[in-house]
TORKOL-4160 file (C-alpha; in steps of 0.2 Angstrom, whole numbers, padded with zeros to 4 digits, m for minus):
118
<pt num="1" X="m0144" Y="m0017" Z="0046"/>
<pt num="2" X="m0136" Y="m0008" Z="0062"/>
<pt num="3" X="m0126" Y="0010" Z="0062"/>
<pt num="4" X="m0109" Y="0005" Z="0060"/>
<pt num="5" X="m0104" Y="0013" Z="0077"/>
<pt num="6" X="m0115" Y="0001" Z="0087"/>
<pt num="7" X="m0114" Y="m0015" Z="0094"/>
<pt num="8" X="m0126" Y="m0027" Z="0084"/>
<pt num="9" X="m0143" Y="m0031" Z="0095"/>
<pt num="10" X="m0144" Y="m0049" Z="0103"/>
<pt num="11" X="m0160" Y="m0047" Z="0092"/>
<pt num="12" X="m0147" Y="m0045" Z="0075"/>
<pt num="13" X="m0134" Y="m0059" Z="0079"/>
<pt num="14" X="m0147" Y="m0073" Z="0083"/>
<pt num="15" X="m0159" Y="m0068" Z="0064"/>
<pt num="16" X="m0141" Y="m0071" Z="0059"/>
<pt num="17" X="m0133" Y="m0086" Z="0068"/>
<pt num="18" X="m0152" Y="m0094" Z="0063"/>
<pt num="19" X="m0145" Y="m0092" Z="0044"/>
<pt num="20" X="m0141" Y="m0109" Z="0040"/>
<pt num="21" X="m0127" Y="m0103" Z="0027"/>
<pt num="22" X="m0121" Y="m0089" Z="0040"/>
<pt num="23" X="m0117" Y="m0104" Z="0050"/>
<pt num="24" X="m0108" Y="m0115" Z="0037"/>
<pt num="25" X="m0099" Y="m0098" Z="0032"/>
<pt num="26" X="m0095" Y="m0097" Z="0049"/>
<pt num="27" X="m0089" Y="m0114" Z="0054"/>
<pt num="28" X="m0079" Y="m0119" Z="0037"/>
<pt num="29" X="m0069" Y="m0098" Z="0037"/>
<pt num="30" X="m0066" Y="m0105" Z="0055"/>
<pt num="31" X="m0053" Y="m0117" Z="0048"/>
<pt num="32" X="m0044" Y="m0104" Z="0036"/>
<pt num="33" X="m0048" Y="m0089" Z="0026"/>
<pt num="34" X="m0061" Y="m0093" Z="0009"/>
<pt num="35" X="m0064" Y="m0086" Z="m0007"/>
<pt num="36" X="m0084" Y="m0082" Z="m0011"/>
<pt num="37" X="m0082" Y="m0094" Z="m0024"/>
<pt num="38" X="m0073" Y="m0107" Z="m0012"/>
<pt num="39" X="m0088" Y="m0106" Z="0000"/>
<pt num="40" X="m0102" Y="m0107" Z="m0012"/>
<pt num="41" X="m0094" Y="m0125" Z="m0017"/>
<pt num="42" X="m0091" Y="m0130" Z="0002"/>
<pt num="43" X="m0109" Y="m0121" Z="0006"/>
<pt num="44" X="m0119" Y="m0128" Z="m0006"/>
<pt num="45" X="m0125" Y="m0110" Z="m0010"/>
<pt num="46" X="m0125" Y="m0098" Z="m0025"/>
<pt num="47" X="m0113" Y="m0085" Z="m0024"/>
<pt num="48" X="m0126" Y="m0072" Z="m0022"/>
<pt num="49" X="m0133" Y="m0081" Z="m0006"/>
<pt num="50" X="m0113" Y="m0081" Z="0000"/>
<pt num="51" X="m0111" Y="m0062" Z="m0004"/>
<pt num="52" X="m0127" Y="m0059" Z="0006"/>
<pt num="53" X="m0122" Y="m0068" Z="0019"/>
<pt num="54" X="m0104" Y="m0061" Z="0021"/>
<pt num="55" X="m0110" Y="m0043" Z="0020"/>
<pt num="56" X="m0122" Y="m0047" Z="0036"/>
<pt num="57" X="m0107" Y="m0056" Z="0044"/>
<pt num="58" X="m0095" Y="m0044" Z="0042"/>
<pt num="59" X="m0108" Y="m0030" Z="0048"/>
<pt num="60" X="m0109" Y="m0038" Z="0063"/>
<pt num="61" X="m0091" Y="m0040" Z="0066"/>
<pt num="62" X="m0092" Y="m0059" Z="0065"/>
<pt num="63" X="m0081" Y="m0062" Z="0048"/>
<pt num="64" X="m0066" Y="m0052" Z="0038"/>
<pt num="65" X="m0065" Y="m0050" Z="0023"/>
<pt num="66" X="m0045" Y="m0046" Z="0017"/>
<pt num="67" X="m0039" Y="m0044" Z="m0001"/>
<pt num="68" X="m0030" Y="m0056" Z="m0010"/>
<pt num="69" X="m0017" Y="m0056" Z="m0024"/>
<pt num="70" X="m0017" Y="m0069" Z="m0036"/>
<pt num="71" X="m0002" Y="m0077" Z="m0046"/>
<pt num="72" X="m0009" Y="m0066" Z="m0064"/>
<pt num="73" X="m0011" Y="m0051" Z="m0052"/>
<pt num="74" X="m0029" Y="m0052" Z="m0051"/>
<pt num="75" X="m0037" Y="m0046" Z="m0032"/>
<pt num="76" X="m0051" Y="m0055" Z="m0026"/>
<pt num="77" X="m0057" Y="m0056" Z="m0006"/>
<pt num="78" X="m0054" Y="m0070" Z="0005"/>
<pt num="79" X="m0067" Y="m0070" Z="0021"/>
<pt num="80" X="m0061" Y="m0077" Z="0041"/>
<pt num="81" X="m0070" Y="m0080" Z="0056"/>
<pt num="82" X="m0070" Y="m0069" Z="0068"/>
<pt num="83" X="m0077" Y="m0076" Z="0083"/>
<pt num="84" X="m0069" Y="m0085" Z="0094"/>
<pt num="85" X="m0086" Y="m0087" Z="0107"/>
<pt num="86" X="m0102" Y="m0079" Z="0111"/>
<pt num="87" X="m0110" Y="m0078" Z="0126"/>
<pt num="88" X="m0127" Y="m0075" Z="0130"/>
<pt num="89" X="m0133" Y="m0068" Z="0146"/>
<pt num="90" X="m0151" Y="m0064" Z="0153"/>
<pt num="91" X="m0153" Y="m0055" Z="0169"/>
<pt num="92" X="m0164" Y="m0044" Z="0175"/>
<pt num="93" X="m0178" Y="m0045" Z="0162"/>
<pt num="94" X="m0164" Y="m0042" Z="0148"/>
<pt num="95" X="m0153" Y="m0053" Z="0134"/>
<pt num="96" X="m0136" Y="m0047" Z="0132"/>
<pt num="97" X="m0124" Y="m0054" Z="0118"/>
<pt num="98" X="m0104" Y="m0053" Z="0121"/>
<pt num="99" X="m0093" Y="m0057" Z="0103"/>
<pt num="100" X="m0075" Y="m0063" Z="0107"/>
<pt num="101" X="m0066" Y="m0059" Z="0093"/>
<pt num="102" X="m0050" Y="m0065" Z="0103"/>
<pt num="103" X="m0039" Y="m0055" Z="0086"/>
<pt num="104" X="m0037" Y="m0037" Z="0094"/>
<pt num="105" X="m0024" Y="m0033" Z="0079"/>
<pt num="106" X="m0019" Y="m0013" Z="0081"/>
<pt num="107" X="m0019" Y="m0003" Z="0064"/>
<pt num="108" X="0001" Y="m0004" Z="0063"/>
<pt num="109" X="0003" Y="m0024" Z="0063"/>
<pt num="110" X="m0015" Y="m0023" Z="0050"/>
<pt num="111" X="m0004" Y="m0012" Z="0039"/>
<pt num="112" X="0012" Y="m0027" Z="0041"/>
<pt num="113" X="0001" Y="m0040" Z="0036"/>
<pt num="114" X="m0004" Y="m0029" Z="0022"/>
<pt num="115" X="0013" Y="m0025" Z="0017"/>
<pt num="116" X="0019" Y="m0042" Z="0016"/>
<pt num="117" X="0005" Y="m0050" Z="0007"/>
<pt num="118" X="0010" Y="m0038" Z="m0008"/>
């Protein structure tokens, strides 16, 4: 993995994107958030695979997970995509990687969403 405070390498996100359960992560918490268990049915991967694979997303900024509450009270984390597009550039002897997130959500309207899921 990569220090949190850096950008992942082009090297990071295309191991990852090469996943074939990052992608289907990716592609079906592109159409609304997802439980662990909801993706490993849709995935056709166990839920340790889907754990994996969320914490190496989320690491690299392309997923978030949020916390749910359930009718009984119980919490449990729901994952969303967070890409929007990448973009890949080579010049000058290098490969650069560009994540649009395209959600630039400030602390304050986080902390509304979080209030008035409670």
């Amino acid at each position: 993995m990569f220090d949190v405070s850096e950008e992942p390498s082009a090297e990071e996100i295309f191991a990852l994107l090469d996943d074939e359960y990052a992608r289907a992560i990716l592609a079906q918490t592109s159409i609304e958030p997802m439980s662990a268990k909801t993706l490993s049915d849709r995935c056709d991967a166990s839920l340790p695979t889907i754990y994996r694979r969320t914490e190496r997303l989320i690491d690299c900024d392309l997923l978030a997970e949020q916390t749910e509450i359930g009718e009984r009270g119980h919490h449990y984390s729901v994952f969303e995509a967070r890409l929007d597009s990448l973009t890949v550039e080579v010049d000058e002897g290098d490969i650069s990687v560009s994540l649009d997130t395209g959600r630039a959500e400030d602390p304050a309207d986080r902390f509304t969403d979080l209030w008035e899921g409670i």
